[in-house]
C-alpha positions, 0 to 999 in steps of 0.5 A: 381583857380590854386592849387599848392602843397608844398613839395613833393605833386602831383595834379592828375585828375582822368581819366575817368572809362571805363563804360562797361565791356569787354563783354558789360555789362554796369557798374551802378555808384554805382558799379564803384570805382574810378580809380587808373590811374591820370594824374598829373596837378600840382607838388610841389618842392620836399624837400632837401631829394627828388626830384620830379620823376613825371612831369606835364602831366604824367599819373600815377597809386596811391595806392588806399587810396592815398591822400585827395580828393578835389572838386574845380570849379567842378573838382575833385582832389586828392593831394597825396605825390610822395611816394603814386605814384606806376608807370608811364603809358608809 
C-alpha cells in the first residue's frame, strides 16, 4: 500500500535514533524521543498558493509535534504540512 498526500502535505519515515550517548551510554527506549530528522517518502501537489519546496528522497528536520503519525505494513509514518519542515539536511 503506497500513501499519497494531498495538497501541501509530506510523507516522512522516521530515521533511525542513535541508540548510545557519545560517552557510550546505552540509551533504553524509554528514554529516547523520537527524532525530529525524516526522510520524505512521498509528496503532495502543493496548492495554487504554494508550491511543494521539498522532494522525494530528501532528508528533512520537523518541528517536534508535526503532523499525524501513521502505522501501516509495519511502518510508521508522520504526514505533516510543508509548513511543519524547518530544513533540509544537506
Amino acid at each position: 500500500m503506497k500513501l499519497k498526500p494531498l495538497g501541501n502535505r509530506v510523507v516522512l519515515q522516521y530515521q533511525e535514533v542513535e541508540e548510545k550517548t557519545s560517552s557510550g551510554i546505552i540509551l533504553p527506549d524509554s528514554a529516547k524521543e523520537k527524532p525530529q530528522i525524516a526522510v520524505v517518502v512521498a509528496v503532495g501537489t502543493g496548492t495554487d498558493s504554494a508550491e511543494m519546496q521539498v522532494k522525494e528522497g530528501d532528508k528533512v528536520i520537523y518541528s517536534k509535534y508535526a503532523g499525524t503519525e501513521v502505522k501501516l505494513d509495519e511502518e510508521e509514518f508522520i504526514i505533516a504540512d510543508q509548513k511543519d519542515i524547518i530544513a533540509v539536511v544537506e
